[in-house]
PDB file with SEQRES, HELIX, SHEET and CRYST1 records, atoms N, CA, C and O in Angstrom:
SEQRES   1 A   52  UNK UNK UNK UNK UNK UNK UNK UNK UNK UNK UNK UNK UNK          
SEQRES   2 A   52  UNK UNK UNK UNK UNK UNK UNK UNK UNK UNK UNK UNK UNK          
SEQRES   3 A   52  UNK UNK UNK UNK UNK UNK UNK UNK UNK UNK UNK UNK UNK          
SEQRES   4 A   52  UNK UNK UNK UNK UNK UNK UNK UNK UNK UNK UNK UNK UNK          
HELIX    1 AA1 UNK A   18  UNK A   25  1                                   8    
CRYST1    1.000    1.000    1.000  90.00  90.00  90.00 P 1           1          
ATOM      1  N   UNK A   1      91.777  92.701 115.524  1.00  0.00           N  
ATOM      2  CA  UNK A   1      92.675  91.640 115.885  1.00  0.00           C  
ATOM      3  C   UNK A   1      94.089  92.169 115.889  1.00  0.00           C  
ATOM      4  O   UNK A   1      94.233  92.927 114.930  1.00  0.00           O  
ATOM      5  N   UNK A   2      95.396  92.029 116.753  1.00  0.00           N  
ATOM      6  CA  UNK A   2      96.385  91.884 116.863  1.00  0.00           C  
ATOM      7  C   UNK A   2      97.143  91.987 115.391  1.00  0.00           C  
ATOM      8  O   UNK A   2      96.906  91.079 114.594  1.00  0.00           O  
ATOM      9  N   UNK A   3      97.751  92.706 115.123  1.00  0.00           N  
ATOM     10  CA  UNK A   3      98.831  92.338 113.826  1.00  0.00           C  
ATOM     11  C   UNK A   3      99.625  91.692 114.356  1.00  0.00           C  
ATOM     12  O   UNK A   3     100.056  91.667 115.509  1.00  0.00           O  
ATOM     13  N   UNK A   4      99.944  90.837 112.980  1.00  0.00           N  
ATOM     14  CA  UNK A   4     101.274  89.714 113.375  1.00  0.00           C  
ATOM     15  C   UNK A   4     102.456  90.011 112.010  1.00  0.00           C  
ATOM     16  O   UNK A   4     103.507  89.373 111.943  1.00  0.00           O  
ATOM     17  N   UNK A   5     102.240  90.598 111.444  1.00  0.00           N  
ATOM     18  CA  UNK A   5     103.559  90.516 110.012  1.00  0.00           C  
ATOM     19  C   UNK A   5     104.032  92.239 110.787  1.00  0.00           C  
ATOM     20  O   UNK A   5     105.137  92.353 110.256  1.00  0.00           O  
ATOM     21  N   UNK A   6     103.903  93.269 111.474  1.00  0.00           N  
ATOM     22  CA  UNK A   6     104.925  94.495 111.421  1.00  0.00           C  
ATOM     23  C   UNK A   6     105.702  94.240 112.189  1.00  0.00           C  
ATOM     24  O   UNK A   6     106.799  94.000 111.683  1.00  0.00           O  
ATOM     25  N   UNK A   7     105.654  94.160 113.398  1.00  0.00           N  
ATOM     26  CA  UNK A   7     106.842  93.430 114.507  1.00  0.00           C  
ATOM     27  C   UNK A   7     107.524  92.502 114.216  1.00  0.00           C  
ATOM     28  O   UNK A   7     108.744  92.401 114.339  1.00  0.00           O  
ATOM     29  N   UNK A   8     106.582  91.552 113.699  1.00  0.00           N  
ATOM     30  CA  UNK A   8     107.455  90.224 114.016  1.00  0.00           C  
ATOM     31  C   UNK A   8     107.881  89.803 112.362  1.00  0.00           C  
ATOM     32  O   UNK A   8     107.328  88.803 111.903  1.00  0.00           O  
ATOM     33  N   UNK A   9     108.605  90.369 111.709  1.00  0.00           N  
ATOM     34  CA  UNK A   9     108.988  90.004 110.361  1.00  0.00           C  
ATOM     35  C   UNK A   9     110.585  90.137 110.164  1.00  0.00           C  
ATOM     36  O   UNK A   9     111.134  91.115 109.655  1.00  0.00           O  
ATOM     37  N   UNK A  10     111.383  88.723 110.767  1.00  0.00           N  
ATOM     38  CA  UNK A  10     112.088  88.176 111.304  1.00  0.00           C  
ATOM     39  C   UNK A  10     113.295  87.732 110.505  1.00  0.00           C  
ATOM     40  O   UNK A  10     114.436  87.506 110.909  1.00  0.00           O  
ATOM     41  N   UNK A  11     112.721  87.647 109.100  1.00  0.00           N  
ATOM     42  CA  UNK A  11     113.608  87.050 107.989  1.00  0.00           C  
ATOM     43  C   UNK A  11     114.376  88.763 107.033  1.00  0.00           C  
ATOM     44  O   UNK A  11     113.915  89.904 107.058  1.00  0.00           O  
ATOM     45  N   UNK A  12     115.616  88.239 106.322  1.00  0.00           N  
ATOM     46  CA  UNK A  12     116.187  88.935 105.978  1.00  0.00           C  
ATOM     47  C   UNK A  12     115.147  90.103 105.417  1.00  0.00           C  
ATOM     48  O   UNK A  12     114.030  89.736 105.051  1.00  0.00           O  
ATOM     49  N   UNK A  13     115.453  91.296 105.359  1.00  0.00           N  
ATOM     50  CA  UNK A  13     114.748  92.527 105.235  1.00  0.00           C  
ATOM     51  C   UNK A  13     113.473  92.640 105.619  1.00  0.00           C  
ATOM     52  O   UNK A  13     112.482  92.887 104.931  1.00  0.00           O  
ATOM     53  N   UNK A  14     113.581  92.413 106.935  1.00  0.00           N  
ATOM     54  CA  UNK A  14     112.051  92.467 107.511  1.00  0.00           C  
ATOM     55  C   UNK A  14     110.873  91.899 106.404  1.00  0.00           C  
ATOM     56  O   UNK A  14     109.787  92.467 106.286  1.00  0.00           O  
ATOM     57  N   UNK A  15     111.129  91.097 105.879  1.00  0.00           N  
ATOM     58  CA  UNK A  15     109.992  90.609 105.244  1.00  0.00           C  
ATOM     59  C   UNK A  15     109.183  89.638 105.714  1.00  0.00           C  
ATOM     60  O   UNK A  15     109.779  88.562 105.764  1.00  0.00           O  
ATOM     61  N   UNK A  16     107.792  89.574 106.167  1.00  0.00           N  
ATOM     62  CA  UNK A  16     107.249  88.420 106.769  1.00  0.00           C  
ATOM     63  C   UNK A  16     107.298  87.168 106.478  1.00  0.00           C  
ATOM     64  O   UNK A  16     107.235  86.660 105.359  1.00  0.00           O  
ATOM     65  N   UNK A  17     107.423  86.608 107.593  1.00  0.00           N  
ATOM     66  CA  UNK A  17     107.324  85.048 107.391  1.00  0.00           C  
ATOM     67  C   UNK A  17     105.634  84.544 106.770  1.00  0.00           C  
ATOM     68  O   UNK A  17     104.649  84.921 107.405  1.00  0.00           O  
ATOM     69  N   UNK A  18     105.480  83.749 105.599  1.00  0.00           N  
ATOM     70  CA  UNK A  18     104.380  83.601 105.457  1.00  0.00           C  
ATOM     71  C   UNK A  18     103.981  82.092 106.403  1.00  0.00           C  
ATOM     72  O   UNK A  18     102.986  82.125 107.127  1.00  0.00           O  
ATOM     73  N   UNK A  19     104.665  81.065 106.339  1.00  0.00           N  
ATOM     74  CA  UNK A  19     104.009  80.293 107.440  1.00  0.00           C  
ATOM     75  C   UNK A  19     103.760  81.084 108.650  1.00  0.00           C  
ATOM     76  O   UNK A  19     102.546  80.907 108.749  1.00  0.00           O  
ATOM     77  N   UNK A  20     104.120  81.928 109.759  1.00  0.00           N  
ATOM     78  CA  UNK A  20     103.133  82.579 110.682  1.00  0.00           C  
ATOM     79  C   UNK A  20     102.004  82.995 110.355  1.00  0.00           C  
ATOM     80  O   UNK A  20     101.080  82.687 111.108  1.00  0.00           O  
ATOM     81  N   UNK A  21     101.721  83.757 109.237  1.00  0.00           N  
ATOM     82  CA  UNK A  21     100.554  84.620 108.960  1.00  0.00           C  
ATOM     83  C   UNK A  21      99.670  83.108 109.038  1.00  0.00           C  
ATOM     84  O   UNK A  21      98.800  82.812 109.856  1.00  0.00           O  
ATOM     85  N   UNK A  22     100.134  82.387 108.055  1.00  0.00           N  
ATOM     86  CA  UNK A  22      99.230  81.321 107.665  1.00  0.00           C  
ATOM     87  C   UNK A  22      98.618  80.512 108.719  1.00  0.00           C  
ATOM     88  O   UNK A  22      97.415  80.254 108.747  1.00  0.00           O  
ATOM     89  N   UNK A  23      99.358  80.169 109.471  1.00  0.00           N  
ATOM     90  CA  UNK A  23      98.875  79.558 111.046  1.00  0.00           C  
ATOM     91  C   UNK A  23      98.428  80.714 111.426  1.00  0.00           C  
ATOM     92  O   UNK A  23      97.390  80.968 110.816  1.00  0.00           O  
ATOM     93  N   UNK A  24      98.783  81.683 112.283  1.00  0.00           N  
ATOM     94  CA  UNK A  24      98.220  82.442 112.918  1.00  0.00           C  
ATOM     95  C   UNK A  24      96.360  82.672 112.465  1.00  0.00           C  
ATOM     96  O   UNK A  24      95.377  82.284 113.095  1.00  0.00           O  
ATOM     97  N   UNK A  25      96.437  83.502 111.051  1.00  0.00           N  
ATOM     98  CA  UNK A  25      95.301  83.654 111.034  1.00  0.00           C  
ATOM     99  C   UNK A  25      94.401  82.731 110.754  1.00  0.00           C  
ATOM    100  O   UNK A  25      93.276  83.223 110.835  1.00  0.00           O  
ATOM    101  N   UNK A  26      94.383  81.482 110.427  1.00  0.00           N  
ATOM    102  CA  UNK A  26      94.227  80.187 110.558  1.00  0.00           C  
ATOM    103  C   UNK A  26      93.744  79.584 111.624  1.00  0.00           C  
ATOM    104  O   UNK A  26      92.968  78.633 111.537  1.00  0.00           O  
ATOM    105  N   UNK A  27      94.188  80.118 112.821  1.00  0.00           N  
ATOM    106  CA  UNK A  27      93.515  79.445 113.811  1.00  0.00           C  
ATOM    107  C   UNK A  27      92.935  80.688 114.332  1.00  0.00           C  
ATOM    108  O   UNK A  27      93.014  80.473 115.542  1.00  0.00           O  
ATOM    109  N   UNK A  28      92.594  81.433 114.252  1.00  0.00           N  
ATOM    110  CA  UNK A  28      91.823  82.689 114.026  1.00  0.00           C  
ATOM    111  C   UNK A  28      90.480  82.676 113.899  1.00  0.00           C  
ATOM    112  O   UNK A  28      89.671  82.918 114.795  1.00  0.00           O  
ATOM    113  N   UNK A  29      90.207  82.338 112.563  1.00  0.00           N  
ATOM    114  CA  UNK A  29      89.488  82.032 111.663  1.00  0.00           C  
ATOM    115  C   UNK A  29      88.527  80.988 111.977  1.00  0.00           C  
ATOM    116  O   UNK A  29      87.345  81.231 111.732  1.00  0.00           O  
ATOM    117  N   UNK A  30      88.892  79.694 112.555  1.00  0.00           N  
ATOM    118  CA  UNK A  30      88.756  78.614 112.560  1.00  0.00           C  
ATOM    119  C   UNK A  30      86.655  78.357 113.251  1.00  0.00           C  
ATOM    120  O   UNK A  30      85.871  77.409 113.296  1.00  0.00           O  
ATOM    121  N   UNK A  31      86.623  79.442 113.532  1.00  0.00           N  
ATOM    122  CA  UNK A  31      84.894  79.164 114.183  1.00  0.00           C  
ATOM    123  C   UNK A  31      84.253  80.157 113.151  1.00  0.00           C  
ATOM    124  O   UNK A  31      84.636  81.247 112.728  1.00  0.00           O  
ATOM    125  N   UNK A  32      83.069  79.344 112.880  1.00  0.00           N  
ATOM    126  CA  UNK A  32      82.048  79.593 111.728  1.00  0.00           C  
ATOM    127  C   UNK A  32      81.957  81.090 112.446  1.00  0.00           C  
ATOM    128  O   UNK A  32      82.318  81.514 113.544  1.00  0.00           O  
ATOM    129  N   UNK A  33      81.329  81.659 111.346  1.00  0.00           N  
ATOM    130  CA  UNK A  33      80.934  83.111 111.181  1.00  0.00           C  
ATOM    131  C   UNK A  33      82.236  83.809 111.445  1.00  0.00           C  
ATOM    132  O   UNK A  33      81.898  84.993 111.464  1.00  0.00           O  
ATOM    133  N   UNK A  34      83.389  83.766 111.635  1.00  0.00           N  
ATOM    134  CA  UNK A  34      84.535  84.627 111.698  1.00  0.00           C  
ATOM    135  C   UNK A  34      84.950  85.466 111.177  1.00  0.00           C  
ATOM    136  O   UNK A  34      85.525  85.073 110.161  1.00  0.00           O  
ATOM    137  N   UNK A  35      84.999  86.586 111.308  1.00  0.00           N  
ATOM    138  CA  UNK A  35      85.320  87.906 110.127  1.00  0.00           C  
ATOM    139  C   UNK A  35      86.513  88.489 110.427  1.00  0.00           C  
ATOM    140  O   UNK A  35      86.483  89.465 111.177  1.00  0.00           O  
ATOM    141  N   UNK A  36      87.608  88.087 109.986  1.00  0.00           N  
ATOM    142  CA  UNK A  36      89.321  88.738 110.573  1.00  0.00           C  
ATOM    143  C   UNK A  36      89.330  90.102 109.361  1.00  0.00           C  
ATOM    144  O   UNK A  36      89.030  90.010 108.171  1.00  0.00           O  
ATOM    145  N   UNK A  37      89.681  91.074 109.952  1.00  0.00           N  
ATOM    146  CA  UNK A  37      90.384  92.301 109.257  1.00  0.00           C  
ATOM    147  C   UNK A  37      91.683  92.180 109.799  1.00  0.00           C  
ATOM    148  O   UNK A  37      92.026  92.360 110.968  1.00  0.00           O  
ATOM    149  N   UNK A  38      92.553  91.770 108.560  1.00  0.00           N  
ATOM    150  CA  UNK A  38      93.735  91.775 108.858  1.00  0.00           C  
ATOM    151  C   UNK A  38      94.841  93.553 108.284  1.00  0.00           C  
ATOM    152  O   UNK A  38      94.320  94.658 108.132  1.00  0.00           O  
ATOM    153  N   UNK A  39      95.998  93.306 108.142  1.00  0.00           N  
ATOM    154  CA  UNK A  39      96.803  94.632 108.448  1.00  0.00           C  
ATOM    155  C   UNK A  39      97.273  94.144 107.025  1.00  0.00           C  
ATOM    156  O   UNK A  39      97.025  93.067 106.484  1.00  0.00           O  
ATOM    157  N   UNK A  40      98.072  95.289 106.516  1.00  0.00           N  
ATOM    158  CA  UNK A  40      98.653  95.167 105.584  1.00  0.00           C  
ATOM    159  C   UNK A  40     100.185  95.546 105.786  1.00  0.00           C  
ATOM    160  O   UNK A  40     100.439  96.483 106.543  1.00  0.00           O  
ATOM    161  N   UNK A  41     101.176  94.898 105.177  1.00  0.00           N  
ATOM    162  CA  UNK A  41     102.643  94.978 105.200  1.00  0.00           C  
ATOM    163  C   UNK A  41     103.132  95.089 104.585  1.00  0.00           C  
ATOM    164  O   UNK A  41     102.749  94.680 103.489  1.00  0.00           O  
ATOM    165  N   UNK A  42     104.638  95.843 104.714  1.00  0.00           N  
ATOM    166  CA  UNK A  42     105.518  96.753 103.683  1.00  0.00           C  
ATOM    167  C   UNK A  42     105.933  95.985 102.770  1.00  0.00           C  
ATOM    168  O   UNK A  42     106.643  95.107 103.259  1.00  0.00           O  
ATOM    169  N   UNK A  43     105.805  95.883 101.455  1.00  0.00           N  
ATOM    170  CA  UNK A  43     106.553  95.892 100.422  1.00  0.00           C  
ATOM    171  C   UNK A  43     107.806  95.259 100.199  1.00  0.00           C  
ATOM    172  O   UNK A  43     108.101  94.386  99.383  1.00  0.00           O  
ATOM    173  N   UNK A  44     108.592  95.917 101.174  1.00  0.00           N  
ATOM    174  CA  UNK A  44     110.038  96.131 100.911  1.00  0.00           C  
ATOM    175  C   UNK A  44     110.610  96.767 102.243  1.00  0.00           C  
ATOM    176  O   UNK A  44     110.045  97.487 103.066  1.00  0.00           O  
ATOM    177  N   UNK A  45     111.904  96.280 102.204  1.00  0.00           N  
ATOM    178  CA  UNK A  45     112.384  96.643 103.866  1.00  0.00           C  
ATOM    179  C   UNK A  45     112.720  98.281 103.587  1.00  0.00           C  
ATOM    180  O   UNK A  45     113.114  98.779 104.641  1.00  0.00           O  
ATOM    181  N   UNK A  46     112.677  99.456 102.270  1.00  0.00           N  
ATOM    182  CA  UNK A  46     112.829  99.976 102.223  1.00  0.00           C  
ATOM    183  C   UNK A  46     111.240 100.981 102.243  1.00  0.00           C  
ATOM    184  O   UNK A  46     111.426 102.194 102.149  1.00  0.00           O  
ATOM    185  N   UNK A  47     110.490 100.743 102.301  1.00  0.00           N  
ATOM    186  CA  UNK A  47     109.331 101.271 102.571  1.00  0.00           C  
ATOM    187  C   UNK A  47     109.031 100.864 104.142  1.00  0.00           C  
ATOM    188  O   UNK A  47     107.823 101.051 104.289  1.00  0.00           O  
ATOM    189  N   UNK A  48     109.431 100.528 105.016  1.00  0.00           N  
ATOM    190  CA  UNK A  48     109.187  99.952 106.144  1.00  0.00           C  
ATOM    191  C   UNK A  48     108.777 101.104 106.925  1.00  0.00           C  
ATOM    192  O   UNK A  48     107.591 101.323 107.170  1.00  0.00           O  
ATOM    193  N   UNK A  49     110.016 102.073 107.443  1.00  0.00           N  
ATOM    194  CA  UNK A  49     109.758 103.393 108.130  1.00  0.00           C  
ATOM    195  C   UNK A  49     110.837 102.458 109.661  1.00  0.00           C  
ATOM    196  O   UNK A  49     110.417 103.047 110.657  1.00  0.00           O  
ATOM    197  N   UNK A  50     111.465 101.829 109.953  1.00  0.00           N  
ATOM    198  CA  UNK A  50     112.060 101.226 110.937  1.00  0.00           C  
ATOM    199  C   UNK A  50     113.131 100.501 110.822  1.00  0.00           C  
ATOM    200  O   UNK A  50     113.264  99.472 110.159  1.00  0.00           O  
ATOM    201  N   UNK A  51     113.950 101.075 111.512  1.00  0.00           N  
ATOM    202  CA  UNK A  51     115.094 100.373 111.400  1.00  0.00           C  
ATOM    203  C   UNK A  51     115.536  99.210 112.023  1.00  0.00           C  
ATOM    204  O   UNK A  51     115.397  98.967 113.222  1.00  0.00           O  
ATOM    205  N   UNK A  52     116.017  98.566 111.281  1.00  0.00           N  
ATOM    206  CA  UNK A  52     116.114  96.745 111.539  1.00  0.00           C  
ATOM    207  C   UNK A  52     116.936  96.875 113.324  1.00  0.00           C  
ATOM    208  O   UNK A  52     117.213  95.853 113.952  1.00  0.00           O  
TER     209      UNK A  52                                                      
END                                                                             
């Protein structure tokens, strides 16, 4: 599936927005048997590797 928190993490120090994740993978999810492998995201805008 698509990552949604490395690009698009919009709020001060690139930190993700958690209402997107929450909708997003949310309606994702939403049909029985669904198995999302989601991504994992930086920490800290200083572990990022990208400049704002």
């Amino acid at each position: 599936m698509a990552p949604l928190t490395r690009m698009r993490a919009h709020h001060p120090g690139n930190i993700p927005n958690k209402d997107w994740a929450v909708e997003y993978y949310s309606q994702r999810s939403e049909r029985p048997g669904s198995f999302i492998i989601t991504e994992g995201a930086f920490p800290s805008a200083q572990c990022g590797g990208y400049l704002e």
